[in-house]
C-alpha positions as CSV (number, residue, x, y, z in Angstrom):
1,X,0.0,0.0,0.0
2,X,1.2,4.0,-1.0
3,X,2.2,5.8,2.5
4,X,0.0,8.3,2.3
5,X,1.2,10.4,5.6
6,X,4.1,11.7,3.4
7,X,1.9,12.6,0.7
8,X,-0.2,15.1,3.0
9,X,-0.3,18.7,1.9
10,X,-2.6,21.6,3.7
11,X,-5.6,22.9,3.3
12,X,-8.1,20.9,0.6
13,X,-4.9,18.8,-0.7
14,X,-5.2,17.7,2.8
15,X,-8.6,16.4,3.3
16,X,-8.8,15.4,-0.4
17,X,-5.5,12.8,0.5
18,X,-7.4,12.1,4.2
19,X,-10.5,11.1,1.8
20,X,-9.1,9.6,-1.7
21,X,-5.9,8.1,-0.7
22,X,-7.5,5.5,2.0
23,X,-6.0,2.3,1.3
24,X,-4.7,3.1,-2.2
25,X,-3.0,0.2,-3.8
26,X,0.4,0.4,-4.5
27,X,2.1,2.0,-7.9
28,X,2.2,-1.1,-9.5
29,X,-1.5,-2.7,-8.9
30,X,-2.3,1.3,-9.8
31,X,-0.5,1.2,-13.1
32,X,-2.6,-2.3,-14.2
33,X,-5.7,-0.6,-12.9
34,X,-5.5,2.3,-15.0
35,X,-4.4,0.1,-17.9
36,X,-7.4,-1.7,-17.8
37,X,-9.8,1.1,-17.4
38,X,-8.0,3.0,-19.7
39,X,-8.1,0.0,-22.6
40,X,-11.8,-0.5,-21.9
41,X,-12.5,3.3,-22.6
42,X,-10.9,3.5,-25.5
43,X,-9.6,0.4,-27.0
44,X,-13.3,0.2,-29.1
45,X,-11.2,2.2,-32.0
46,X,-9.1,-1.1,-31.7
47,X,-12.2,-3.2,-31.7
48,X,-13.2,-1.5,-35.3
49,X,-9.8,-1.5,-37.1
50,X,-9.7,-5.5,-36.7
51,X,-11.0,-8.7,-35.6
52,X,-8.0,-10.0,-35.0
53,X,-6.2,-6.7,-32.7
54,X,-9.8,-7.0,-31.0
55,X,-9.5,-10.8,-30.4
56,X,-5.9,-9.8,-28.6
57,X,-7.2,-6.7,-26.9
58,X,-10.4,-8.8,-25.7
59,X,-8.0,-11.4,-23.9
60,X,-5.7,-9.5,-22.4
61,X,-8.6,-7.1,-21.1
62,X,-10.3,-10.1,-19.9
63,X,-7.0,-11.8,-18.2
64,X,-6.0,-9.0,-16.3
65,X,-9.8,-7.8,-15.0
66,X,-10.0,-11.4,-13.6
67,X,-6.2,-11.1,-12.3
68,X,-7.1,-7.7,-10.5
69,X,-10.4,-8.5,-9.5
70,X,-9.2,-12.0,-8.3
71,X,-13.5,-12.9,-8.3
72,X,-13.0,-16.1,-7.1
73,X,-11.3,-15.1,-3.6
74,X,-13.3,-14.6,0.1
75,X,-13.2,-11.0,-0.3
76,X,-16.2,-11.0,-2.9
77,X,-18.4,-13.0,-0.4
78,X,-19.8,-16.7,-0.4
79,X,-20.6,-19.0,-3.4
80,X,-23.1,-16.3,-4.8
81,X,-20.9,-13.2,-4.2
82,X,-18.2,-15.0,-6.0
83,X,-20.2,-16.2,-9.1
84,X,-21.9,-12.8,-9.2
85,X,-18.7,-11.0,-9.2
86,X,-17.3,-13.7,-12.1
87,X,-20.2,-12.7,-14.2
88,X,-20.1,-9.0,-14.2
89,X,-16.3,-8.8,-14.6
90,X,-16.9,-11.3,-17.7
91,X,-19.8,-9.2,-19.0
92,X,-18.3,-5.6,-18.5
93,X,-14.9,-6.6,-21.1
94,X,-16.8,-9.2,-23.2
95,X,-20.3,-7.6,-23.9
96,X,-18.8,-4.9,-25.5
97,X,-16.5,-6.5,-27.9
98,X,-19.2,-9.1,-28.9
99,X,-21.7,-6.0,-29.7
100,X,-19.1,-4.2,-32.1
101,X,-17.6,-7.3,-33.4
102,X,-20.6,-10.2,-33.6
103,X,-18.1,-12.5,-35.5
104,X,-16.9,-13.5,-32.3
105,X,-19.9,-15.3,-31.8
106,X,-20.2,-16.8,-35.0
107,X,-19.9,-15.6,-38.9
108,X,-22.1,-13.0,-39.2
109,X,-23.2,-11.4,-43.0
110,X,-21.8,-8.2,-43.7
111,X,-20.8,-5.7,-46.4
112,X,-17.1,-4.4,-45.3
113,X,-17.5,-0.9,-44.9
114,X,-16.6,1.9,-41.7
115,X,-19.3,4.0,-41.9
116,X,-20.7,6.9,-40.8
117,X,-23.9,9.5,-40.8
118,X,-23.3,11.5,-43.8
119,X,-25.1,14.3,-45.4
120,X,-26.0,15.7,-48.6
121,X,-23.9,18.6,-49.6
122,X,-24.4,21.5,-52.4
123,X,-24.9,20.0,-55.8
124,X,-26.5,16.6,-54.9
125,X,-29.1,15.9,-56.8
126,X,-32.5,16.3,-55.1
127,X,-35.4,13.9,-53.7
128,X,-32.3,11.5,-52.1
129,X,-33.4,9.9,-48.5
130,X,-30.8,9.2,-46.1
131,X,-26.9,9.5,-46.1
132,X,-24.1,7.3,-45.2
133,X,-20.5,8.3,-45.5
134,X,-18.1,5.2,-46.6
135,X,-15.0,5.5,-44.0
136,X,-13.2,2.8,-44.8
137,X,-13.3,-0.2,-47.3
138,X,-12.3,-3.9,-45.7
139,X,-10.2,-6.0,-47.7
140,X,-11.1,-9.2,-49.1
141,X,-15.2,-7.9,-48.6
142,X,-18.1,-7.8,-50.6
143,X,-17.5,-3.8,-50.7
144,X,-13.4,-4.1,-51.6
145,X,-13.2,-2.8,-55.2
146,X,-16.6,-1.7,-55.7
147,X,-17.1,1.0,-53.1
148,X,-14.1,4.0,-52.3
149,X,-13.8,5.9,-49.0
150,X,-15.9,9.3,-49.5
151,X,-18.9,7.4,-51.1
152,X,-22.1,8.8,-49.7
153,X,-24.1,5.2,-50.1
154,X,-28.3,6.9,-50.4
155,X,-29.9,3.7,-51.1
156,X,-29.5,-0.4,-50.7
157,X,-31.5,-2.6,-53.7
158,X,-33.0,0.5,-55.0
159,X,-34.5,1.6,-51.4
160,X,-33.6,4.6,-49.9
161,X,-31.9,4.6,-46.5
162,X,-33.8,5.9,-43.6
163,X,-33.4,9.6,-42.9
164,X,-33.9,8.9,-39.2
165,X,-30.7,7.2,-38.6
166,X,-29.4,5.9,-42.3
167,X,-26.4,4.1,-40.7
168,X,-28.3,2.0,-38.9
169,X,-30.6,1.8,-41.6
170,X,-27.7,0.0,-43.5
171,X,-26.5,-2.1,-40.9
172,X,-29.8,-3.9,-40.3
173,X,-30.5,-4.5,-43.7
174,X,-26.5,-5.6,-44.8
175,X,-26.8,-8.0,-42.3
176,X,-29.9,-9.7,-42.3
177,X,-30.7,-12.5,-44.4
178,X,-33.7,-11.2,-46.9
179,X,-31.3,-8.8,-48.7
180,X,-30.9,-10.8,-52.2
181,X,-27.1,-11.7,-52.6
182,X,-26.9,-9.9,-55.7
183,X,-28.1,-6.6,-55.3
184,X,-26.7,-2.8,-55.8
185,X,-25.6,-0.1,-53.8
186,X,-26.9,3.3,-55.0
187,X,-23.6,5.8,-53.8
188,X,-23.5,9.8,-54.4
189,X,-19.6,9.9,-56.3
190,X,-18.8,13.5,-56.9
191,X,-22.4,14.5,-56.8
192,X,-23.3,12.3,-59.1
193,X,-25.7,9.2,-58.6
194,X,-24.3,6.1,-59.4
195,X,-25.5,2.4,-59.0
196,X,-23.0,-0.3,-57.8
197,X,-23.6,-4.3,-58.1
198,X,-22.4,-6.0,-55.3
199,X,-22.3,-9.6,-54.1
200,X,-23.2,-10.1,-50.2
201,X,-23.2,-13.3,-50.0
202,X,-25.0,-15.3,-47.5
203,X,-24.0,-16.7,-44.2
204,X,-24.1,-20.9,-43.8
205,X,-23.3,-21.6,-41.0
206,X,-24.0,-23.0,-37.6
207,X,-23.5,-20.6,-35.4
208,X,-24.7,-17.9,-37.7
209,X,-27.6,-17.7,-35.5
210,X,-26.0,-16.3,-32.4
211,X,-23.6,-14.1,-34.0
212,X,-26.8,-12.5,-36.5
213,X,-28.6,-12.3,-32.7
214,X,-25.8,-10.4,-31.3
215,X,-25.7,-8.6,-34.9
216,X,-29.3,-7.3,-34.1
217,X,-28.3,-5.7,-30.4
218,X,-25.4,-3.7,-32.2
219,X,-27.9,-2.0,-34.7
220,X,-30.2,-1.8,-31.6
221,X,-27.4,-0.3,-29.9
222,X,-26.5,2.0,-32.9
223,X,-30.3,3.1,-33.1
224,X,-30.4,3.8,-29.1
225,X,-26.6,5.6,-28.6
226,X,-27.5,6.8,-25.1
227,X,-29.1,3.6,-23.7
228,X,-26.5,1.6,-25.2
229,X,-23.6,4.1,-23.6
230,X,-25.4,4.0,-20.3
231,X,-25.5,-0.2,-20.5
232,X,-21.6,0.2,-21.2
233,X,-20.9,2.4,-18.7
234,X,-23.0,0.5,-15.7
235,X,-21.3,-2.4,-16.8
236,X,-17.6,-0.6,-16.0
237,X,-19.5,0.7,-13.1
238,X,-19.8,-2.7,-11.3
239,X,-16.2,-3.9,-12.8
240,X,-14.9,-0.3,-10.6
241,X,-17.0,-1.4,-7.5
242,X,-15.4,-5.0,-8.0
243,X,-11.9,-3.5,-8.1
244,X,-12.5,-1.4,-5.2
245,X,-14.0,-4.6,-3.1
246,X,-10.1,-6.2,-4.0
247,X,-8.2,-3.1,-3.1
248,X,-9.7,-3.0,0.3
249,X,-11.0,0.5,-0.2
250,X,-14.3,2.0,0.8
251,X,-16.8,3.7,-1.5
252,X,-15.7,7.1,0.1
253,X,-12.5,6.6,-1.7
254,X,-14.1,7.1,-4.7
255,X,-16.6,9.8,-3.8
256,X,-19.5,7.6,-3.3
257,X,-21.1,8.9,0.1
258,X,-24.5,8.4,1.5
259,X,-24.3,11.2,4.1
260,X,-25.3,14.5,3.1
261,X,-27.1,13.4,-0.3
262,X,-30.0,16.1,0.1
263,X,-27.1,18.8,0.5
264,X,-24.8,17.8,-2.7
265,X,-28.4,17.8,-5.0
266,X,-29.3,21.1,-4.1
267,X,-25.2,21.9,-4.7
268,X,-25.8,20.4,-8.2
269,X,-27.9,23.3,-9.3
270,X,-25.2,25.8,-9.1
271,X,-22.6,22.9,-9.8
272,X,-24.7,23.2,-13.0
273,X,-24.7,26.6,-13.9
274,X,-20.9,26.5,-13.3
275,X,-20.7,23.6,-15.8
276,X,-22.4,26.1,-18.3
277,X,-20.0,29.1,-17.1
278,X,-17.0,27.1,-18.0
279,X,-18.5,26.2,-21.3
280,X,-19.3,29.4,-22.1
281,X,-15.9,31.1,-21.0
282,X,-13.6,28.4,-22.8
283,X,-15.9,28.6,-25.7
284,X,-14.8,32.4,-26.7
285,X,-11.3,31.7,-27.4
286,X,-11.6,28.4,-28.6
287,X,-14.2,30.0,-31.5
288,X,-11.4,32.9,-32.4
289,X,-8.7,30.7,-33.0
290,X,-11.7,28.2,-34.8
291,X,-12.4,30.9,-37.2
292,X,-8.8,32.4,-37.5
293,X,-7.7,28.7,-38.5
294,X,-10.3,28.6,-40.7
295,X,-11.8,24.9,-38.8
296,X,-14.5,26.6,-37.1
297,X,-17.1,25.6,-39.8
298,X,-15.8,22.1,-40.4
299,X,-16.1,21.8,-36.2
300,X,-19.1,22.7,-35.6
301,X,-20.5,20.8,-38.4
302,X,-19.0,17.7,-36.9
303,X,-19.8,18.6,-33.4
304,X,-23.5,19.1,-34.6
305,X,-23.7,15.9,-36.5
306,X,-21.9,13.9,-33.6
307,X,-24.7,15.3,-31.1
308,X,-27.4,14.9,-33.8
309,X,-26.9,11.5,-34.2
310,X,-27.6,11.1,-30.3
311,X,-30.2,13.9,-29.7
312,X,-32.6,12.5,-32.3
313,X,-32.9,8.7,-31.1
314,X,-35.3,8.9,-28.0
315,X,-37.8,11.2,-26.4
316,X,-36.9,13.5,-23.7
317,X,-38.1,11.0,-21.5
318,X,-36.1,8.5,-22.4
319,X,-32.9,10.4,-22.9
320,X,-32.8,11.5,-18.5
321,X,-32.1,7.8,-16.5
322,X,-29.3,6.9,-19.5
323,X,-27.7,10.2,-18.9
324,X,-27.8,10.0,-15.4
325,X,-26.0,6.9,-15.8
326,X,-23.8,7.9,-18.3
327,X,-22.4,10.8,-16.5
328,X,-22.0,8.4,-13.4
329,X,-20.0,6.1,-15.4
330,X,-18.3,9.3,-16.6
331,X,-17.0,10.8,-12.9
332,X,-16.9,7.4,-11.5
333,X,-14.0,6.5,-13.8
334,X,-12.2,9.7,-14.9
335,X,-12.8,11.8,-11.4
336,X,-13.2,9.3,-8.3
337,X,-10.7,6.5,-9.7
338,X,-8.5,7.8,-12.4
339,X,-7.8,10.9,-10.5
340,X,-6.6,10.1,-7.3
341,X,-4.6,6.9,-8.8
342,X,-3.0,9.4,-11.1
343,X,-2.4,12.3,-7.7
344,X,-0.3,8.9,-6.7
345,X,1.6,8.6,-9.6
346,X,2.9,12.1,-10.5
347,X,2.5,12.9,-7.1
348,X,0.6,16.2,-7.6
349,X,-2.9,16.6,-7.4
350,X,-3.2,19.3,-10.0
351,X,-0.8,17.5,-12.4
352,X,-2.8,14.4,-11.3
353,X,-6.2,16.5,-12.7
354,X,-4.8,18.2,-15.9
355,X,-3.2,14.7,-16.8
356,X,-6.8,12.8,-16.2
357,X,-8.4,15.8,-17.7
358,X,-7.0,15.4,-21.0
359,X,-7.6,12.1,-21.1
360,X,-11.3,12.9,-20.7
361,X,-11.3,15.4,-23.6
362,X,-9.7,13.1,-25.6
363,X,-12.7,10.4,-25.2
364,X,-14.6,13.0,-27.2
365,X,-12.4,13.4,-30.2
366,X,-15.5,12.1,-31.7
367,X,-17.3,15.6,-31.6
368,X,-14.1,17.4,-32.9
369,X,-10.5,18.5,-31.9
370,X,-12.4,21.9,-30.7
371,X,-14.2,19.9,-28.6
372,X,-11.7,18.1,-27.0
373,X,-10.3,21.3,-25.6
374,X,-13.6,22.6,-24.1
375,X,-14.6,19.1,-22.8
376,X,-10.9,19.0,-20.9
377,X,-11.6,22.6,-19.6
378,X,-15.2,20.8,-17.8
379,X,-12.9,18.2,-16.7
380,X,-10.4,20.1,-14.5
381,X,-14.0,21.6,-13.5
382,X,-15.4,18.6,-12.4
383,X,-12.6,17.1,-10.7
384,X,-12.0,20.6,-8.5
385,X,-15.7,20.4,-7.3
386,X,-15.4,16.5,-6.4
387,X,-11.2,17.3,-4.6
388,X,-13.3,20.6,-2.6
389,X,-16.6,18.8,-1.5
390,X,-15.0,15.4,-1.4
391,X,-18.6,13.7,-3.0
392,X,-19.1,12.4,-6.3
393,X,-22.7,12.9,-6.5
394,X,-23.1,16.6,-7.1
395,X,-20.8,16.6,-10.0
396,X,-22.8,13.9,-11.6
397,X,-26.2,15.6,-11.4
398,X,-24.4,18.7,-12.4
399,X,-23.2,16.8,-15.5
400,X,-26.2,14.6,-16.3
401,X,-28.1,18.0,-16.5
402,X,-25.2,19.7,-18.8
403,X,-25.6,16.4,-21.1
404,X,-29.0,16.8,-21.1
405,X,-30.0,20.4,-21.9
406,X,-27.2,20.5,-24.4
407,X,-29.0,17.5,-26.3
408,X,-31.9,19.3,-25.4
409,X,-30.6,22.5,-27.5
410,X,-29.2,20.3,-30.4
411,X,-32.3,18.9,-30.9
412,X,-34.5,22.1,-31.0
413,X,-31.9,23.5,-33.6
414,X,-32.0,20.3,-35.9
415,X,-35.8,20.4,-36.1
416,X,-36.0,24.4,-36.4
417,X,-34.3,23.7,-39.8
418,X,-31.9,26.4,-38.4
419,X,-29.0,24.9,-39.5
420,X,-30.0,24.6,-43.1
421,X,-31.4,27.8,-43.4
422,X,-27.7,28.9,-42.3
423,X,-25.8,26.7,-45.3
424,X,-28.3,28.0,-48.1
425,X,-27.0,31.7,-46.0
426,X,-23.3,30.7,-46.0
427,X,-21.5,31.6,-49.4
428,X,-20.5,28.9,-51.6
């Protein structure tokens, strides 16, 4: 175990080491910790480059949350605590590898393609339905040498994709069995409507079954972003509980404190509007140096599109509980574990924050280089207010409510028909 005595500063540094450093493990364990955590966050861009890097990454993810979490000793209870614990640990590394990869579970029909939500663009012909942007082309697929990166793919056997969610769309239709193996994908290639034959052939196989099953919950998954995050993250959750249980560390350590609960929600209202401070106050240089660069258009483009794709999936109703769970997994992982492992590592706990921080802003390259800046900037925020109250649930309702009244203003723009009303403005 890390002395902590030595460690102890004054003031909040202090009480935050008196809190957060109880029964830290040592450097090494730490280091294995953060590894895994760290590969679970992030390793799904390994899990899309290649089955085989993902079948790798799945094993050694698996082999070292069982050697950390050791479910099988006393300290996870009797018979039923031990099983229980087996299970989740299993579940929270394999579930998500099986949902983006459903090979693993048997051969599963598809066409070979990394796509994404496109859109149509000046000069497209009109009266098209839904768009999806060709990333990248598989070798040795059904799409290799028929379909280039930059296709916009608008229709599948001479249907249009859905406008709702046309990647999805695609997905569920690729791999399901009534497609006809000989059909044609109709593709937008420099403007210009163009009608591909392809082969897809069929799968014949066993366990074709299971793996088309598990093919069906990833395009659920892709249909339900949110709800499918907010599975993920629960899932890491209990594997960050489970770790905790096998470092001999209490819930406190972490943030996780039942006394004064009615206090910290009242605190998240302010927590709140200090999240939206932040956001606004980083966002004023970060647009100059946009638009000086000449990005700014491309970013928010990609930002909006990124957030689109989530804010027009559910109601409002449905969007709140996955949020809220979300945004646990969220400061659970990056604030009340990553951080104070990292204050043990360099030492510092404002190194230990701006280190974790960009971490977090990196998990969100997704929406934008732009935005990994600003979302850093609300994670040095975050961690301050859980290292000053010492409590992990005011910064989650504070961030659940960001989440949700930013998706909340994304949606209301998308529907206005703002943003189009702006591109037809914008000079060409």
């Amino acid at each position: 175990m890390v002395d902590t005595g030595s460690m102890a500063g004054t003031g909040w540094r202090a009480r935050a080491d008196e809190v957060f450093l109880v029964s830290m493990p040592g450097r090494g364990r730490i280091l294995l910790e953060m590894a895994l955590l760290l590969a679970l966050v992030f390793g799904e861009t390994v899990l899309m480059l290649s089955p085989i890097l993902a079948g790798l990454l799945l094993a050694a993810e698996l082999g070292l949350a069982l050697a950390l979490v050791r479910p099988w000793t006393s300290v996870h209870g009797g018979i039923l605590g031990r099983a229980l614990a087996t299970v989740l640990v299993v579940l929270a590394v394999v579930a998500p590898a099986m949902v983006e990869h459903p090979e693993f579970a048997g051969p599963s029909r598809r066409l070979g393609i990394g796509i994404a939500n496109g859109a149509l663009e000046p000069g497209d012909p009109p009266g098209l339905g839904g768009v999806v942007q060709v990333q990248t082309v598989a070798p040795h697929t059904p799409a290799d040498g028929v379909l280039r990166p930059d296709d916009r793919i608008v229709a599948l056997a001479g249907t249009p994709l859905d406008r709702g969610d046309a990647s999805a769309d695609l997905t569920r239709r690729t791999h399901g069995d009534e497609l006809p193996e000989d059909t044609t994908v109709t593709v937008l290639r420099d403007h210009a409507v163009q009608d591909l034959h392809v082969h897809i052939p069929r799968v014949h196989d066993p366990r074709h079954g299971v793996g088309q099953r598990i093919g069906a919950l990833r395009d659920l998954s892709s249909r339900h972003l949110v709800i499918a995050a907010a599975a993920r993250g629960a899932l890491i959750i209990a594997l960050l509980l489970l770790l905790l249980r096998a470092d001999g560390q209490p819930l406190a350590a972490v943030g996780i404190v039942r006394a004064g609960a009615a206090r910290e929600l009242l605190a998240a209202s302010w927590m709140a509007l200090g999240t939206f401070g932040v956001q606004i106050v980083v966002a004023i240089p970060i647009g100059i140096i946009g638009i000086l660069s000449g990005v700014m258009q491309h970013e928010a483009t990609q930002r909006t599109q990124a957030l689109g794709a989530i804010a027009g999936q559910a109601s409002i109703g449905e969007f709140i509980v996955p949020l809220l769970v979300a945004a646990a997994f969220e400061e659970l992982a990056f604030r009340g574990f990553l951080v104070p492992r990292m204050r043990v590592l360099l030492g510092s706990w404002v190194w230990a924050v701006l280190a974790v921080s960009v971490l977090f802003g990196l998990g969100h390259f997704y929406e934008g280089a732009l935005a990994v800046v600003q979302t850093a900037f609300l994670g040095i925020y975050f961690s301050a207010m859980l290292l000053l109250r010492r409590r992990l649930l005011g910064p989650t309702v504070a961030h659940a409510a960001f989440n949700t009244v930013m998706l909340l203003v994304v949606r209301f723009v998308l529907q206005s028909g703002v943003v189009e009303q702006l591109k037809q403005m914008a000079p060409h």
